[in-house]
Every structure is written in C-alpha cells, then in structure tokens.
C-alpha positions in Angstrom: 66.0 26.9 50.5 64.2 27.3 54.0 67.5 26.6 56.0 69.1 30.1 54.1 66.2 32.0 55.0 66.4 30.6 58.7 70.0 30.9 59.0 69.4 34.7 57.9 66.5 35.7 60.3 68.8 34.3 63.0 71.9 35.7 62.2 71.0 39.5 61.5 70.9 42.4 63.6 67.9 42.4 65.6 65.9 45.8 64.6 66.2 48.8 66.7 63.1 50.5 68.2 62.0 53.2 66.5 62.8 56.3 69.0 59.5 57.9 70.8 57.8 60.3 69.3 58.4 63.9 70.1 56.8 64.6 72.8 56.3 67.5 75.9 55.2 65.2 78.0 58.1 63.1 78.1 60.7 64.1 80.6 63.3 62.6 79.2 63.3 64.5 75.7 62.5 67.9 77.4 65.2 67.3 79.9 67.3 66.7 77.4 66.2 70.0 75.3 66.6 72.2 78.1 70.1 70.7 79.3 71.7 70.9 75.6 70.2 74.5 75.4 72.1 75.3 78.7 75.1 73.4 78.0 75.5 75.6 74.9 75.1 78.7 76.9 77.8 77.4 79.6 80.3 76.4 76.8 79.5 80.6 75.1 78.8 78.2 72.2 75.9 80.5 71.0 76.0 79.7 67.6 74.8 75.9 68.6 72.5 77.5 71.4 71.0 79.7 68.7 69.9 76.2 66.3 67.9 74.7 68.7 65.5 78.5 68.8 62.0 78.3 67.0 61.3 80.5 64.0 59.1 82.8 66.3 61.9 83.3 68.2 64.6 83.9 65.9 61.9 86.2 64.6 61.8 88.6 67.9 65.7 88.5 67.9 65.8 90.0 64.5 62.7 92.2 65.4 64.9 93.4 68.8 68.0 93.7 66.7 69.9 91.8 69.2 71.5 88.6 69.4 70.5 85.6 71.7 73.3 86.6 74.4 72.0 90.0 74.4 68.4 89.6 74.6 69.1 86.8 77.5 71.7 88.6 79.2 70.8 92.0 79.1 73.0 93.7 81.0 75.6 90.9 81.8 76.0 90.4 77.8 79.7 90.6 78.3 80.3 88.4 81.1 80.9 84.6 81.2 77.9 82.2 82.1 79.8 79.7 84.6 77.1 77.8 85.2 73.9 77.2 83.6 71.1 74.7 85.0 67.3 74.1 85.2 65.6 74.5 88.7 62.9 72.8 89.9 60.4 75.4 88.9 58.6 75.6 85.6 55.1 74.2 84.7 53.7 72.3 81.7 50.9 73.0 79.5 49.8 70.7 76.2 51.9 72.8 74.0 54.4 74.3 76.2 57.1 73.4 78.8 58.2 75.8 81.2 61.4 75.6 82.7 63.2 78.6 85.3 66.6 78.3 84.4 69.6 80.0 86.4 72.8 81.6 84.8 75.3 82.0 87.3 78.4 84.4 86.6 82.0 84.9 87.9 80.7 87.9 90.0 78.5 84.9 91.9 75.7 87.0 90.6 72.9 85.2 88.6 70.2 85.5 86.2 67.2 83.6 86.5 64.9 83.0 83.2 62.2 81.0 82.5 62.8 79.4 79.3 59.9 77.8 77.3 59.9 75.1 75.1 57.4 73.7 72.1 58.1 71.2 69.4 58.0 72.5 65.6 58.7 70.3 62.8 58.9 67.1 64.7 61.7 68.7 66.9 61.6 70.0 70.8 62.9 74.3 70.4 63.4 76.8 72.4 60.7 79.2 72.1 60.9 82.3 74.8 64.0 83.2 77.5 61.1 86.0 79.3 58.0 86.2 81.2 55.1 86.0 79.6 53.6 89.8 81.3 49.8 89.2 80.9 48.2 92.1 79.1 46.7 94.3 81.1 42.7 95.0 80.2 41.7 98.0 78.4 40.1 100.7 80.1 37.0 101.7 79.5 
C-alpha cells in the first residue's frame, strides 16, 4: 500500500545530477581537457594522448605522415617531455579554446605550443598543436 511506496521513495538513492553539458565555456571541462591532454604527453603515453585528437586532426597527421610526437615535437621528437603545463595565455572563441601550452625537457629547453580545442560528438578534443599563420592576400 501507500506505506511501501513511502518507505521506498525514502529509502533509495537520491538521483545524481545529470553532468553539464559539454561546453567551451566552462572552465572546468576545458581545464580538464587540456590537463589530461598534457598529462598524457608528460607520462610519453601517446597512444592515450592520441584518443582525445579530433578527426581533422588525426587527418593532418596522416596527411604529414608523422605521428603526434613528431608533428608536436619536431625536432625534440626523441627527447623526454618532463613537464607539460597550460600557461596563462590562450583566448576563447564560440567554437574554439585556445590554450599556449609549454613542454619543458631534460636539456631545460622548452617548447611552447598553442593547443586548440573544439567539442565533436558531444566530447571536448584536441584539434591543432600550431599557429594558425593567417593567409597572406593575393597579389594582384
């Protein structure tokens, strides 16, 4: 009767909140993106660092013929990222989070790159490790 349904209401697991949507503008998630992306690249887990790419990206890797620790490294390929963080720098736009990133090596040289991120199927990626060169305009 009514005192089953009551006892049950009272007695289960309050629901969790659905988590937030996906979203650029929420420091949190994008934090978060950027730190796991770096974290990966700290760790030489590449593999991992190389799941959390968009399609487009993937796509220039293949189109480069190089793998994500080549085309971010460049000439340090073969050298051991010690640390890996976000800096302050970076800038937002509505579909597009900007964040300048700096690899540090054993040499106590370092990298900086400003790595861009978008959200594609539902999920924050990493889209770009370069700077966007504007185009120059055509001569006429």
């Amino acid at each position: 009767g009514t005192w089953g349904v009551y006892r049950w209401v009272i007695t289960r697991p309050s629901l969790q909140p659905p988590p937030p949507p996906v979203s650029l503008s929420d420091a949190k998630q994008t934090t978060e993106a950027f730190s796991k992306f770096n974290r990966n690249v700290q760790d030489g887990n590449w593999p991992e660092a190389e799941k959390l790419l968009s399609t487009a990206a993937r796509i220039k890797l293949a189109a480069e013929n190089k793998t994500l620790r080549e085309s971010m490294l460049g000439d340090k390929k073969d050298e051991k990222v010690m640390e890996a963080a976000a800096t302050p720098s970076g800038d937002r736009t509505v579909d597009k989070v900007r964040q300048d990133c700096v690899y540090k090596f054993l040499d106590g040289q370092y990298k900086i790159l400003p790595i861009g991120l978008i959200i594609e199927n539902g999920q924050l990626v990493i889209d770009s490790w370069w700077e966007d060169k504007p185009v120059p305009p055509e001569k006429k």
